[in-house]
HTML snippet that shows the backbone in 3Dmol.js (N, CA, C, O; Angstrom):
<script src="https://3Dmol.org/build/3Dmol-min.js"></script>
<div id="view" style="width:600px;height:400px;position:relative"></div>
<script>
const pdb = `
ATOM      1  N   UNK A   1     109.775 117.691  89.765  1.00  0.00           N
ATOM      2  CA  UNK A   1     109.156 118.381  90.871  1.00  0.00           C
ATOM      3  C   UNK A   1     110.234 118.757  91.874  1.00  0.00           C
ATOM      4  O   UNK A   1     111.055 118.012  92.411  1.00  0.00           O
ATOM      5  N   UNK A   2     110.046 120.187  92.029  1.00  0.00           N
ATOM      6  CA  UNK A   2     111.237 120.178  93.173  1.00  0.00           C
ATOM      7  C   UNK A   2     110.731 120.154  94.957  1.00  0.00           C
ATOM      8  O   UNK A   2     110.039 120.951  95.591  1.00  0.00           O
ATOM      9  N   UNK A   3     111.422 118.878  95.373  1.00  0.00           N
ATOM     10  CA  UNK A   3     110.959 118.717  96.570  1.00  0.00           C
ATOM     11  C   UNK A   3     112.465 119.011  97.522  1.00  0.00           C
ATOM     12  O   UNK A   3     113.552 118.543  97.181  1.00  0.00           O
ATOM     13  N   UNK A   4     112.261 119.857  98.732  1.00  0.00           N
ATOM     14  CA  UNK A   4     113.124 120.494  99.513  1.00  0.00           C
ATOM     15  C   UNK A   4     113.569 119.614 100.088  1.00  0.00           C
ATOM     16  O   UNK A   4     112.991 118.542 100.262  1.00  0.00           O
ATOM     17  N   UNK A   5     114.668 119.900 100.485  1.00  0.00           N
ATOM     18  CA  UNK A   5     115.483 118.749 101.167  1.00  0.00           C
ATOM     19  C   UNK A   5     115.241 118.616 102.670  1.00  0.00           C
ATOM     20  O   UNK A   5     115.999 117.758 103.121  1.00  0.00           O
ATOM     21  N   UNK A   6     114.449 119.162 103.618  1.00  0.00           N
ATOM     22  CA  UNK A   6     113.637 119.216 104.676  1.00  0.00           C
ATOM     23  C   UNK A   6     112.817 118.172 104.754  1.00  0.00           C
ATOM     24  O   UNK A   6     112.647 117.396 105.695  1.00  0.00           O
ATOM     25  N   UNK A   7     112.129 118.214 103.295  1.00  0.00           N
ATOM     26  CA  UNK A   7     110.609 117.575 103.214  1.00  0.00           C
ATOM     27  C   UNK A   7     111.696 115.619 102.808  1.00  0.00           C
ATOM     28  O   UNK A   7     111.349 114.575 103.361  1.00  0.00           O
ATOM     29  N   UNK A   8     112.612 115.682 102.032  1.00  0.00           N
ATOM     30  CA  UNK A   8     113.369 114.386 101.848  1.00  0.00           C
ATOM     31  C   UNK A   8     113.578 113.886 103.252  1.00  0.00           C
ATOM     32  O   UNK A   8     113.021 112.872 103.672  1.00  0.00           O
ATOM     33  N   UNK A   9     114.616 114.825 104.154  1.00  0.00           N
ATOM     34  CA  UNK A   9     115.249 114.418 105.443  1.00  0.00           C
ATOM     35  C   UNK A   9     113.865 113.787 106.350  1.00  0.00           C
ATOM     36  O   UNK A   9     114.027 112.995 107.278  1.00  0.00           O
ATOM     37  N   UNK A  10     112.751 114.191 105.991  1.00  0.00           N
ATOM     38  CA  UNK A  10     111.882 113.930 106.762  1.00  0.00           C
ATOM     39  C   UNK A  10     111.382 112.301 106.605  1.00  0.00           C
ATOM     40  O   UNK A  10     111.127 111.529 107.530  1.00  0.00           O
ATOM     41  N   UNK A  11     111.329 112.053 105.281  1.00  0.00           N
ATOM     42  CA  UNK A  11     110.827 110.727 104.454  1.00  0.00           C
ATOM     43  C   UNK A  11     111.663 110.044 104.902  1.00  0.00           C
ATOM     44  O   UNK A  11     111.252 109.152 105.645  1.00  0.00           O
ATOM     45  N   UNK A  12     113.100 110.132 104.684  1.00  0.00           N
ATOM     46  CA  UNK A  12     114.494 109.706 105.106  1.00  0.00           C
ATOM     47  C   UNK A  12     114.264 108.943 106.918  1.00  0.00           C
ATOM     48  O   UNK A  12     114.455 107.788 107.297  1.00  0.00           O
ATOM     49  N   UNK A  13     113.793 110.173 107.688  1.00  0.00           N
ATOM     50  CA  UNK A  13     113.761 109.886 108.547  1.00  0.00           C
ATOM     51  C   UNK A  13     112.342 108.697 109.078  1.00  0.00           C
ATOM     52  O   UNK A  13     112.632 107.662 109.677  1.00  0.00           O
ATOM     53  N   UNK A  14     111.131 108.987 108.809  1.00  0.00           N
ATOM     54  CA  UNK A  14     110.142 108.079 108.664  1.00  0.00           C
ATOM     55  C   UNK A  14     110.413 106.496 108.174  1.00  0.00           C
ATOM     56  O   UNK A  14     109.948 105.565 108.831  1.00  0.00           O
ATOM     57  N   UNK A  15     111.061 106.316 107.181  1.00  0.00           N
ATOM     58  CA  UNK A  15     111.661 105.184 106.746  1.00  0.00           C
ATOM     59  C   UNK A  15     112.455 104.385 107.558  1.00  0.00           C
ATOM     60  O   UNK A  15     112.531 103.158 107.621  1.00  0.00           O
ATOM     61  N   UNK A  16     113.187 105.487 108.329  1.00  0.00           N
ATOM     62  CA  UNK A  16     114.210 104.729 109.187  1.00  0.00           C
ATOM     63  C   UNK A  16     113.931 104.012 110.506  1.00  0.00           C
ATOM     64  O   UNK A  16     114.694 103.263 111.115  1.00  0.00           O
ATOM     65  N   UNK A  17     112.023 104.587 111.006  1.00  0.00           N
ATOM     66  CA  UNK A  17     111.345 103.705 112.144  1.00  0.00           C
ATOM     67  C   UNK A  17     110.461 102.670 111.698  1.00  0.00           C
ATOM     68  O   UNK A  17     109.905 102.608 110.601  1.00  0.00           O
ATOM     69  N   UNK A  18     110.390 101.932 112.571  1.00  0.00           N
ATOM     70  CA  UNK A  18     109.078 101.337 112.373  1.00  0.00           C
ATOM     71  C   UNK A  18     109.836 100.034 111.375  1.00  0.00           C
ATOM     72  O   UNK A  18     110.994 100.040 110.957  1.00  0.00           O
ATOM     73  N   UNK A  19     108.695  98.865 111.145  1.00  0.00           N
ATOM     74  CA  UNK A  19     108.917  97.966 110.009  1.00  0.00           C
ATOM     75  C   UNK A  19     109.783  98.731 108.839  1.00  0.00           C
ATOM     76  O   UNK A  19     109.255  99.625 108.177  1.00  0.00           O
ATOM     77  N   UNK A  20     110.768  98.438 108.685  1.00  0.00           N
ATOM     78  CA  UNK A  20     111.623  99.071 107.713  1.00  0.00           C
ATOM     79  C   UNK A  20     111.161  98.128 106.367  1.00  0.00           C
ATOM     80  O   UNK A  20     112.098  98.140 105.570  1.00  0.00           O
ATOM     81  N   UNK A  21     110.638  97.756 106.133  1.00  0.00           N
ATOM     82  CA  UNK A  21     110.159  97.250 104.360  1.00  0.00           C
ATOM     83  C   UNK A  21     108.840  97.677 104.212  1.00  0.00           C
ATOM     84  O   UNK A  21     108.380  97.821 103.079  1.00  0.00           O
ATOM     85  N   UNK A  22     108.152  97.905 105.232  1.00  0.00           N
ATOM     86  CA  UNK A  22     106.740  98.469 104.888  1.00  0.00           C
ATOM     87  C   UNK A  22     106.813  99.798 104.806  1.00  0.00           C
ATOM     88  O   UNK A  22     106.196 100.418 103.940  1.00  0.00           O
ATOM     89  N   UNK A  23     107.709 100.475 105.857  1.00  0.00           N
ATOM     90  CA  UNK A  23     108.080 102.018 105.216  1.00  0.00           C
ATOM     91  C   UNK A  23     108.697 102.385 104.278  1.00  0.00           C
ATOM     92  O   UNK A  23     108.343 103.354 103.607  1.00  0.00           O
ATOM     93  N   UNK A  24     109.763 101.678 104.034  1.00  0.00           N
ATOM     94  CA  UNK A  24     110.306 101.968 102.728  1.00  0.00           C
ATOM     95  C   UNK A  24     109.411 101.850 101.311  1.00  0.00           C
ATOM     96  O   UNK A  24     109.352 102.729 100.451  1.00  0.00           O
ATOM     97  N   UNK A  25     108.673 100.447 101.274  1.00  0.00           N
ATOM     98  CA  UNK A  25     107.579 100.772 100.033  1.00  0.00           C
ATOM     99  C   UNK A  25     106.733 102.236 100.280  1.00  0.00           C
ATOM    100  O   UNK A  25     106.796 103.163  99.473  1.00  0.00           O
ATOM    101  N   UNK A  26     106.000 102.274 101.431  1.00  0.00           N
ATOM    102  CA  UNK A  26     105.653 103.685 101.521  1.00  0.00           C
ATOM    103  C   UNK A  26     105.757 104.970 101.130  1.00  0.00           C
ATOM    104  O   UNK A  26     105.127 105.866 100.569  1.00  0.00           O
ATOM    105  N   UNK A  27     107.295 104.599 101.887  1.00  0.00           N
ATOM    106  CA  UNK A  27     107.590 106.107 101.048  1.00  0.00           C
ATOM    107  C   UNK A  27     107.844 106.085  99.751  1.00  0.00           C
ATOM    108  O   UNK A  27     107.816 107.180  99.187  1.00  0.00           O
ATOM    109  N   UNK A  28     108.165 104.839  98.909  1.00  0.00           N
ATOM    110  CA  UNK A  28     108.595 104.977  97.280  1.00  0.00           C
ATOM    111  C   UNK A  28     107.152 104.911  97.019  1.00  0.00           C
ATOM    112  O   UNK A  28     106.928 104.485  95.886  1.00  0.00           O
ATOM    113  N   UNK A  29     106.342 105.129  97.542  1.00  0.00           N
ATOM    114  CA  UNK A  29     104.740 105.205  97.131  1.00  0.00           C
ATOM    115  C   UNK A  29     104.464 106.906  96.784  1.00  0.00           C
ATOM    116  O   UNK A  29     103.880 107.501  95.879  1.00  0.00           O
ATOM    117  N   UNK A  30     105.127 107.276  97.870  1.00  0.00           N
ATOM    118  CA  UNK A  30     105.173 109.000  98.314  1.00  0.00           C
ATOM    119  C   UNK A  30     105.752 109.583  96.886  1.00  0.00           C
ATOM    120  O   UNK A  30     105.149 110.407  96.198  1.00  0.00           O
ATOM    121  N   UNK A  31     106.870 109.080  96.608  1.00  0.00           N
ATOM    122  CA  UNK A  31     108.099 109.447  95.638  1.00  0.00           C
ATOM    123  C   UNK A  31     107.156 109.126  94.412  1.00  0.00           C
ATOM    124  O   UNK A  31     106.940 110.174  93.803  1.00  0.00           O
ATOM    125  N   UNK A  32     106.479 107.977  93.800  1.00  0.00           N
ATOM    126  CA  UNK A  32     106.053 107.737  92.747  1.00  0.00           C
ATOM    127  C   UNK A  32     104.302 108.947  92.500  1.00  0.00           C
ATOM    128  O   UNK A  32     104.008 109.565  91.477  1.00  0.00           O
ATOM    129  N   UNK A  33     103.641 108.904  93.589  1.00  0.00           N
ATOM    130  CA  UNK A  33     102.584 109.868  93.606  1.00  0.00           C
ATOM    131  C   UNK A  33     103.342 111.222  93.185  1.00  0.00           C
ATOM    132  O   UNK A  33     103.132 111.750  92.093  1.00  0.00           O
ATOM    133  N   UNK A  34     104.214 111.728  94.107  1.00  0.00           N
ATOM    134  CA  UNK A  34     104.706 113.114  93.556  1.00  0.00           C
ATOM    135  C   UNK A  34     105.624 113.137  91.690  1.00  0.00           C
ATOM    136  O   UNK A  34     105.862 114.175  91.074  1.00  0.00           O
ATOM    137  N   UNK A  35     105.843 112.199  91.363  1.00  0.00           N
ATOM    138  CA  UNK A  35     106.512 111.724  89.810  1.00  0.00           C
ATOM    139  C   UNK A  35     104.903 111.756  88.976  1.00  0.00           C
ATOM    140  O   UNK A  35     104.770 112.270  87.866  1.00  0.00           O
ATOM    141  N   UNK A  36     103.992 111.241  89.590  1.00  0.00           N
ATOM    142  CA  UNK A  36     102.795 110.904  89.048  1.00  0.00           C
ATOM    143  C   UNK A  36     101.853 112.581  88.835  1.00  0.00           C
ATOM    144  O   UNK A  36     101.017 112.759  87.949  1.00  0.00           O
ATOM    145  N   UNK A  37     102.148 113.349  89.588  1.00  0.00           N
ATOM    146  CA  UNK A  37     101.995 114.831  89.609  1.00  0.00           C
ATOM    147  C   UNK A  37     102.299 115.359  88.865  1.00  0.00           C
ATOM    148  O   UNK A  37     101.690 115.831  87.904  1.00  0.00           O
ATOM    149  N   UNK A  38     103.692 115.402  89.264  1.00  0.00           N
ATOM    150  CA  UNK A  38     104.650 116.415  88.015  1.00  0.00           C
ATOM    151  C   UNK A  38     104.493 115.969  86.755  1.00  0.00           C
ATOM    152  O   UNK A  38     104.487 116.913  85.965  1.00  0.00           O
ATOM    153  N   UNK A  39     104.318 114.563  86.070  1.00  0.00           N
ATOM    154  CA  UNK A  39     104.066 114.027  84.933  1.00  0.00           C
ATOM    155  C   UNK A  39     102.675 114.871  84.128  1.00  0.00           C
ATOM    156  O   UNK A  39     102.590 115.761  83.281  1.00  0.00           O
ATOM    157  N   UNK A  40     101.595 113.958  84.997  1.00  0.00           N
ATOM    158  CA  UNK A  40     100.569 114.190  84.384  1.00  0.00           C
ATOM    159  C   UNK A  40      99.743 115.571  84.922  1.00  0.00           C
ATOM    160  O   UNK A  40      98.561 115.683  84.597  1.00  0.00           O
ATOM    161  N   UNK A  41     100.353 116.570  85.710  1.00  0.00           N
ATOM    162  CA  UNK A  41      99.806 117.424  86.032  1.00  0.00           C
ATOM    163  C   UNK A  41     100.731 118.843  85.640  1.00  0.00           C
ATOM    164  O   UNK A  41     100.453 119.957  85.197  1.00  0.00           O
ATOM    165  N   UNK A  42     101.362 118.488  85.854  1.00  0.00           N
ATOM    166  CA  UNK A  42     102.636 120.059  85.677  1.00  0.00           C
ATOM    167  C   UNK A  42     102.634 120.574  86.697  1.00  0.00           C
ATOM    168  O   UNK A  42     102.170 121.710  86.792  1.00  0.00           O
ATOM    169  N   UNK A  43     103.246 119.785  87.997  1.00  0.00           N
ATOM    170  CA  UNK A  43     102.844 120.470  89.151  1.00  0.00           C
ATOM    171  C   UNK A  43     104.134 120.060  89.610  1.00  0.00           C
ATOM    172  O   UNK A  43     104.628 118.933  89.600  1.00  0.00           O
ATOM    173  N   UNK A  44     104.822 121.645  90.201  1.00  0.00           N
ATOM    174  CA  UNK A  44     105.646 122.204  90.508  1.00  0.00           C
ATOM    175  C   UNK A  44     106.564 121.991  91.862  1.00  0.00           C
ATOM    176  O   UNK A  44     107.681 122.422  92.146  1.00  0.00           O
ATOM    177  N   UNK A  45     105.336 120.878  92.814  1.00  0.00           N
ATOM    178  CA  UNK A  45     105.781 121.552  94.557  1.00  0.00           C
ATOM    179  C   UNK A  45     104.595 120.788  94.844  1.00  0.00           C
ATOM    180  O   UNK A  45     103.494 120.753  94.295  1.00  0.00           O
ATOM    181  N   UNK A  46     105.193 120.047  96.064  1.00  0.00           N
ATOM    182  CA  UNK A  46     103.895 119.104  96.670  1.00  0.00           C
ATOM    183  C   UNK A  46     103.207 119.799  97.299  1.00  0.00           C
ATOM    184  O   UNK A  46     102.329 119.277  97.984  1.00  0.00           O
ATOM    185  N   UNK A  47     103.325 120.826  97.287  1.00  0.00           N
ATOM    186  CA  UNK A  47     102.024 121.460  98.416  1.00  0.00           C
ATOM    187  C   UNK A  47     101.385 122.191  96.816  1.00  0.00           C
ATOM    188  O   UNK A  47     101.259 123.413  96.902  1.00  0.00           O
ATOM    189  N   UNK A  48     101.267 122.012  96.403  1.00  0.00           N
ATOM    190  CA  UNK A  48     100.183 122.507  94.491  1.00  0.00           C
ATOM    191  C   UNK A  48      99.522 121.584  94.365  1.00  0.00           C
ATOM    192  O   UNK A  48      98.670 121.750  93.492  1.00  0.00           O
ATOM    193  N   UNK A  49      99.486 120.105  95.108  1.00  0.00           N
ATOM    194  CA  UNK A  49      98.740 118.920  94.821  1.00  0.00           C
ATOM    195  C   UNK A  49      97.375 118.855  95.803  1.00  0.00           C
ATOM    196  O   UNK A  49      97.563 119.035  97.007  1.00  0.00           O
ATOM    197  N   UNK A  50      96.137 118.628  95.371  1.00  0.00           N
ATOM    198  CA  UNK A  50      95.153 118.840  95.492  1.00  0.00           C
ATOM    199  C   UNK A  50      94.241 117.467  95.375  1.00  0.00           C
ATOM    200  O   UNK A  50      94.687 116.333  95.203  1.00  0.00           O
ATOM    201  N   UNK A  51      93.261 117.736  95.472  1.00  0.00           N
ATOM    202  CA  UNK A  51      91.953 116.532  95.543  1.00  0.00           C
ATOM    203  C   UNK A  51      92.095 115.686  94.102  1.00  0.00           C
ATOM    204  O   UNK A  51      92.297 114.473  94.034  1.00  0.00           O
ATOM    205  N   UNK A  52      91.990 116.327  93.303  1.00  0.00           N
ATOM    206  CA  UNK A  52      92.066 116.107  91.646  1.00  0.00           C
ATOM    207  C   UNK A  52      92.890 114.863  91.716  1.00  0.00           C
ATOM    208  O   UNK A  52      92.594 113.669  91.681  1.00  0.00           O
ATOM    209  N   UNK A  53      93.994 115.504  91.825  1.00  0.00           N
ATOM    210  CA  UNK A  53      95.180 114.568  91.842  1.00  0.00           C
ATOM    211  C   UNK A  53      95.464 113.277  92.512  1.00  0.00           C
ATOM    212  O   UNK A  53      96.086 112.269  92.176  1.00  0.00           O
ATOM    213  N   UNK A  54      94.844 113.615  93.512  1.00  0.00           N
ATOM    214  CA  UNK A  54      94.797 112.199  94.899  1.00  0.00           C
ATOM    215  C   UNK A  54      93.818 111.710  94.223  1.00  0.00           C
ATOM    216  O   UNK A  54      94.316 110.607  93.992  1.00  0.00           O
ATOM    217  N   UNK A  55      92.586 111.674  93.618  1.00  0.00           N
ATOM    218  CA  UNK A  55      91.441 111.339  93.335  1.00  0.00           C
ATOM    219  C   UNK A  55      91.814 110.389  91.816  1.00  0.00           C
ATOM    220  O   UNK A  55      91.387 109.264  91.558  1.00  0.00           O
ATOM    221  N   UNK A  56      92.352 110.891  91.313  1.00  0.00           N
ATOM    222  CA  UNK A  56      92.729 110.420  89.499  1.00  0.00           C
ATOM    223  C   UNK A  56      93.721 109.398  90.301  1.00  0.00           C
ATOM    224  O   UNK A  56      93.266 108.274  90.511  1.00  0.00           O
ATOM    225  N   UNK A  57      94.847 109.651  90.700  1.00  0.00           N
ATOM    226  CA  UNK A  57      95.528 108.665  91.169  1.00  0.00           C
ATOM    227  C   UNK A  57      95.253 107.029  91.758  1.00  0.00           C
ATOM    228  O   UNK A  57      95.651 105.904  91.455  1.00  0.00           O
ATOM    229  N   UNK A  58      94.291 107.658  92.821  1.00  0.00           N
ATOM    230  CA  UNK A  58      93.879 106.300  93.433  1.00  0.00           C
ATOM    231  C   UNK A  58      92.563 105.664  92.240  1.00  0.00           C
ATOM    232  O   UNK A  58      92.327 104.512  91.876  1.00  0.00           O
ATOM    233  N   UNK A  59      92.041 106.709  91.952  1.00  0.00           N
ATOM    234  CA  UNK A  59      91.095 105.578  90.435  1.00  0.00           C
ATOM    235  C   UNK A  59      91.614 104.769  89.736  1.00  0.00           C
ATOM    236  O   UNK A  59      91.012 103.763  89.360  1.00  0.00           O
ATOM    237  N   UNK A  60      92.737 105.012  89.442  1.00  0.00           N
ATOM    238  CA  UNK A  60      93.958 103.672  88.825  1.00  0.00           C
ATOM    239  C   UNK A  60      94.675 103.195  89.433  1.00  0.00           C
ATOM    240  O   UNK A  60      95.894 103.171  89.264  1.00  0.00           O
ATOM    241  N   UNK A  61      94.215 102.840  90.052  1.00  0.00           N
ATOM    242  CA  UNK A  61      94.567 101.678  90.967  1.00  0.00           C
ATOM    243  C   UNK A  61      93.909 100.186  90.659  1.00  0.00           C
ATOM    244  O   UNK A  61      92.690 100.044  90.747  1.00  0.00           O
ATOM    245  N   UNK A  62      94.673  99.209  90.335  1.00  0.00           N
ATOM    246  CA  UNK A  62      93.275  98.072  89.561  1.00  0.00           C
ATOM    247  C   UNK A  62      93.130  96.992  90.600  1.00  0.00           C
ATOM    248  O   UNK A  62      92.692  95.880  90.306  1.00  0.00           O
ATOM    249  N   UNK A  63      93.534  97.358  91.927  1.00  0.00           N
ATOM    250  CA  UNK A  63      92.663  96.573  93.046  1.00  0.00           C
ATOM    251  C   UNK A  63      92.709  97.029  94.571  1.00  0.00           C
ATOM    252  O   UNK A  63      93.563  97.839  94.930  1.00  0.00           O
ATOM    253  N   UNK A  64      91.858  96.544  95.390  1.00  0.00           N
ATOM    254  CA  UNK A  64      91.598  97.773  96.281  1.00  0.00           C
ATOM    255  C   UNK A  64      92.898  97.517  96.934  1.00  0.00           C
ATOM    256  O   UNK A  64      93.358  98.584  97.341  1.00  0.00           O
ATOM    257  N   UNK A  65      94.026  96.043  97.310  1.00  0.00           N
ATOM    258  CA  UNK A  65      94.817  96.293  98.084  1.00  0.00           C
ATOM    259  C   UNK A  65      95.728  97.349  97.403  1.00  0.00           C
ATOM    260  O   UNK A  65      96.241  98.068  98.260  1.00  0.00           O
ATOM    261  N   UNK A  66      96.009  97.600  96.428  1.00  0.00           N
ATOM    262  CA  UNK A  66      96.597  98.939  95.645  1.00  0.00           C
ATOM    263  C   UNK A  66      96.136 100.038  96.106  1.00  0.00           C
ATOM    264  O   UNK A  66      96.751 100.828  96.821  1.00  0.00           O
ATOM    265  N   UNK A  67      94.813 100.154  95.639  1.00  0.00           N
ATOM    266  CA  UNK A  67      94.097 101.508  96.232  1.00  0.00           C
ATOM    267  C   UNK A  67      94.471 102.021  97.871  1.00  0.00           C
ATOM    268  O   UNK A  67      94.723 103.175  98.216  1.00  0.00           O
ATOM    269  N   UNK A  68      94.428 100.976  98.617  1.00  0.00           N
ATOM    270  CA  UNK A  68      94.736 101.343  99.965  1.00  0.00           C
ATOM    271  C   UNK A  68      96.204 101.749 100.436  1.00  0.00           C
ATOM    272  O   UNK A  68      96.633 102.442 101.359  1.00  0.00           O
ATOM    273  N   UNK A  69      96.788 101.018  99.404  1.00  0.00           N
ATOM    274  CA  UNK A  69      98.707 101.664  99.684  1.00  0.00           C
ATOM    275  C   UNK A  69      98.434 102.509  99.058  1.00  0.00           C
ATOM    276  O   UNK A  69      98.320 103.391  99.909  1.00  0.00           O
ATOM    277  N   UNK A  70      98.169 103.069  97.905  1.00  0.00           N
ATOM    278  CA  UNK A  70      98.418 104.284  97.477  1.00  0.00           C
ATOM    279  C   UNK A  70      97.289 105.407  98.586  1.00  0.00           C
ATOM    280  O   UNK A  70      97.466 106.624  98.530  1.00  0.00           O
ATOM    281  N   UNK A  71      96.538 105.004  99.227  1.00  0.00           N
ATOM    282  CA  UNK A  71      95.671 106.082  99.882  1.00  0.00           C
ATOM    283  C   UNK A  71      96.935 106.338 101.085  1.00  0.00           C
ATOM    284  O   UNK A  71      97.505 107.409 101.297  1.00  0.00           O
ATOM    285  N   UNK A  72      97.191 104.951 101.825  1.00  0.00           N
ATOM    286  CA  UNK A  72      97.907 105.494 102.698  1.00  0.00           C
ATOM    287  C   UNK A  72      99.089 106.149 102.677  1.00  0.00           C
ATOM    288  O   UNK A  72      99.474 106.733 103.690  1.00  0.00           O
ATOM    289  N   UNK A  73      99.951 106.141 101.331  1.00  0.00           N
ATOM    290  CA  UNK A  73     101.006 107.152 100.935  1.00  0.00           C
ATOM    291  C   UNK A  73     100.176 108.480 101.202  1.00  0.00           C
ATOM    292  O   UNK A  73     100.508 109.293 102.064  1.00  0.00           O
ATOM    293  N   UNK A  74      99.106 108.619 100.412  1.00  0.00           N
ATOM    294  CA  UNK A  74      98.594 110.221 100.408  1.00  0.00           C
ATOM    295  C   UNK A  74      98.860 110.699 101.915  1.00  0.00           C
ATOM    296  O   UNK A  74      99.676 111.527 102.322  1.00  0.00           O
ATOM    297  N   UNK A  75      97.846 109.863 102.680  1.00  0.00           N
ATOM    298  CA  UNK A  75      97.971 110.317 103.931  1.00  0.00           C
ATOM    299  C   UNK A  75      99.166 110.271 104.880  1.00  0.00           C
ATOM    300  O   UNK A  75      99.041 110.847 105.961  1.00  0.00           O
ATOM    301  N   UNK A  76     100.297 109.656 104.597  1.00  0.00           N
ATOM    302  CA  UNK A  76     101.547 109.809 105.132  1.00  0.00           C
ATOM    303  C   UNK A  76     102.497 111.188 104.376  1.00  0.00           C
ATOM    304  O   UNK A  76     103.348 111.843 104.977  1.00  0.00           O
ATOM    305  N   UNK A  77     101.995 111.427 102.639  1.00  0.00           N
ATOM    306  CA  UNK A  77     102.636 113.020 102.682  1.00  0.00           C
ATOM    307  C   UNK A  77     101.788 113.882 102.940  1.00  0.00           C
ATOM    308  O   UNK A  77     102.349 114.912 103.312  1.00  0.00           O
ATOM    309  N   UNK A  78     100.397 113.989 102.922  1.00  0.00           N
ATOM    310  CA  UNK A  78      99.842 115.077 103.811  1.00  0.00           C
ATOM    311  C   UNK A  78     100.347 115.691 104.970  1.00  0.00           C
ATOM    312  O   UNK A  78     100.884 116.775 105.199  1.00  0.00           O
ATOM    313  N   UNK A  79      99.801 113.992 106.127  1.00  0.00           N
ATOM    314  CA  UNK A  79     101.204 114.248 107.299  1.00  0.00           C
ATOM    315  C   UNK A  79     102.144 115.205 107.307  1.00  0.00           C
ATOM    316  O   UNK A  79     102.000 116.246 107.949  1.00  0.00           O
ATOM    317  N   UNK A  80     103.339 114.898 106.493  1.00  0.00           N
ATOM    318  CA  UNK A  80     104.614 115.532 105.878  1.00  0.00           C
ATOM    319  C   UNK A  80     104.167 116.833 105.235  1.00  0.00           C
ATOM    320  O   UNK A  80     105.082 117.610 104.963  1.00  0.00           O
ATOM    321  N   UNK A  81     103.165 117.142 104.996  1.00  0.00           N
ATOM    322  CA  UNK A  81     102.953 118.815 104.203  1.00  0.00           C
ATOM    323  C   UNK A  81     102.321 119.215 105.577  1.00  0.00           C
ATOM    324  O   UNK A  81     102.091 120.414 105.426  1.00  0.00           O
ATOM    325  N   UNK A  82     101.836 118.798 107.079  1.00  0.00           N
ATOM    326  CA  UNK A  82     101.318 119.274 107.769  1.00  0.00           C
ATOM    327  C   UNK A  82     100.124 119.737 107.345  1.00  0.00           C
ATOM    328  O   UNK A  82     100.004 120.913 107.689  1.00  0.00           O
ATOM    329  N   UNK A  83      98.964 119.240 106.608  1.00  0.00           N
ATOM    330  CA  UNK A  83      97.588 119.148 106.785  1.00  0.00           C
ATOM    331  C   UNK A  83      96.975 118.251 107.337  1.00  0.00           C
ATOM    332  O   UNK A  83      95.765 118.219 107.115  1.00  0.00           O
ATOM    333  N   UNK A  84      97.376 117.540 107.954  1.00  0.00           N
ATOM    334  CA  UNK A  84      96.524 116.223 108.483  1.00  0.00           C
ATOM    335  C   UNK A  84      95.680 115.188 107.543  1.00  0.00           C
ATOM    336  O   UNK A  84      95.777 115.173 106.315  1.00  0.00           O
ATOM    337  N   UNK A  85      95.152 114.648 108.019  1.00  0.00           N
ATOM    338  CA  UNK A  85      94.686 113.640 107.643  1.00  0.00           C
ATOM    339  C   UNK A  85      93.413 113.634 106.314  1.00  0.00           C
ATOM    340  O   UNK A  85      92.252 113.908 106.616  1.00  0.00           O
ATOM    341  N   UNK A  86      93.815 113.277 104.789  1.00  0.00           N
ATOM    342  CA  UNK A  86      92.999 113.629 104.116  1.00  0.00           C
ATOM    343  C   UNK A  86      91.475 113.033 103.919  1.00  0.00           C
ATOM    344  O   UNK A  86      91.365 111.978 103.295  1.00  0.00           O
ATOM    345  N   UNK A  87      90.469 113.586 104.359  1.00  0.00           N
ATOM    346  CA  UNK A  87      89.235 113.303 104.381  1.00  0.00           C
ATOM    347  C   UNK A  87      88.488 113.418 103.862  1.00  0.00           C
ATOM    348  O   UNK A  87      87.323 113.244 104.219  1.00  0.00           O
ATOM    349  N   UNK A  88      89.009 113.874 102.460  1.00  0.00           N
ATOM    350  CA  UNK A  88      87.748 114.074 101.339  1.00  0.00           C
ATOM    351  C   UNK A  88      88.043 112.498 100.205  1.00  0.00           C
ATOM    352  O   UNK A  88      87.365 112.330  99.191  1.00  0.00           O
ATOM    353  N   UNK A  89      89.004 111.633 100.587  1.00  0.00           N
ATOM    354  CA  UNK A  89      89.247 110.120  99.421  1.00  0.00           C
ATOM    355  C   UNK A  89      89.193 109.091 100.431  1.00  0.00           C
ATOM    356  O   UNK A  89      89.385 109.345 101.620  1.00  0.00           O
ATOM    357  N   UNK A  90      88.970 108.088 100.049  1.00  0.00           N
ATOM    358  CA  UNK A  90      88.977 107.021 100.845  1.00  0.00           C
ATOM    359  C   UNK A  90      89.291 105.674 100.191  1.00  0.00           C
ATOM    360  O   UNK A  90      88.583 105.295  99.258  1.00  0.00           O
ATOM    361  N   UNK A  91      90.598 104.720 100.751  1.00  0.00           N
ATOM    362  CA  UNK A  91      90.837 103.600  99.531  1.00  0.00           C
ATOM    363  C   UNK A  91      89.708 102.763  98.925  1.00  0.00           C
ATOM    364  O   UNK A  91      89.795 102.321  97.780  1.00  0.00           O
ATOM    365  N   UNK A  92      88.409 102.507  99.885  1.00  0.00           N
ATOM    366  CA  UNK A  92      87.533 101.628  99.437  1.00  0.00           C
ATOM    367  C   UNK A  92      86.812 101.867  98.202  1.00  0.00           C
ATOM    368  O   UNK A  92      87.001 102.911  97.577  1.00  0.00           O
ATOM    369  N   UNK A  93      86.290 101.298  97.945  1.00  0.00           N
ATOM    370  CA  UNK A  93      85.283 101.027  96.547  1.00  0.00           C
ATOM    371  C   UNK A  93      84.066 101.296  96.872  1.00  0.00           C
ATOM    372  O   UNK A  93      83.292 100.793  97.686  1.00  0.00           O
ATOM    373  N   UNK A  94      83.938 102.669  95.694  1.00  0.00           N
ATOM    374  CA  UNK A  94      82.178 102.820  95.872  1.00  0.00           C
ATOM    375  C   UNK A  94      81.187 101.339  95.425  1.00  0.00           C
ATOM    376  O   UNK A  94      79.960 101.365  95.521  1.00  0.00           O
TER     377      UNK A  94
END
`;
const viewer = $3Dmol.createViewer("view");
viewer.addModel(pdb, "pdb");
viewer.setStyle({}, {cartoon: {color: "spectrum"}});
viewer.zoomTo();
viewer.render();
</script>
C-alpha cells in the first residue's frame, strides 16, 4: 500500500506525545490494519478503505479488549485521513 510520507510524518509525530507505549502499539495497530487492506483487499491508498474493511477487520478480533484496540486504531487513522470520527462500527459486541 502506498502510504505518503505526510500521512507517516504524521503517525511519527502522534507516537511521539502522549504515553509513548500506548501510542506506539497504536499506531503499529494503524500500520497492521492498512497491511490487513492491501492483503486481503487490493487496496491501493488509505483513503480506498471503507466500512467493509473496518467491519471484516474488527469481526476478527477474538476478544472485545482486541476489538476495542483495533476500533481505536480505526478511529485514530480516520483522524489522520481527516474524516472524523467513525460512526458507523463500534468495538462492543452485539
Amino acid at each position: 500500500m502506498k502510504i505518503s510520507d505526510d500521512f507517516r510524518y504524521e503517525l511519527t509525530r502522534y507516537k511521539a506525545q502522549g504515553g509513548k507505549k500506548s501510542r506506539k502499539e497504536q499506531v503499529n495497530r494503524v500500520y497492521l490494519f492498512l497491511e490487513y487492506c492491501a492483503k486481503q483487499y487490493n487496496i491501493k491508498a488509505p483513503d480506498q478503505i471503507g466500512r467493509k474493511q473496518v467491519y471484516c477487520w474488527l469481526s476478527e478480533s477474538k476478544t472485545d479488549s482486541q476489538r476495542r484496540d483495533r476500533y481505536y486504531a480505526v478511529v485514530l487513522l480516520w483522524k489522520m485521513l481527516g474524516r472524523g470520527k467513525p460512526t458507523f462500527v463500534s468495538y462492543k459486541s452485539d
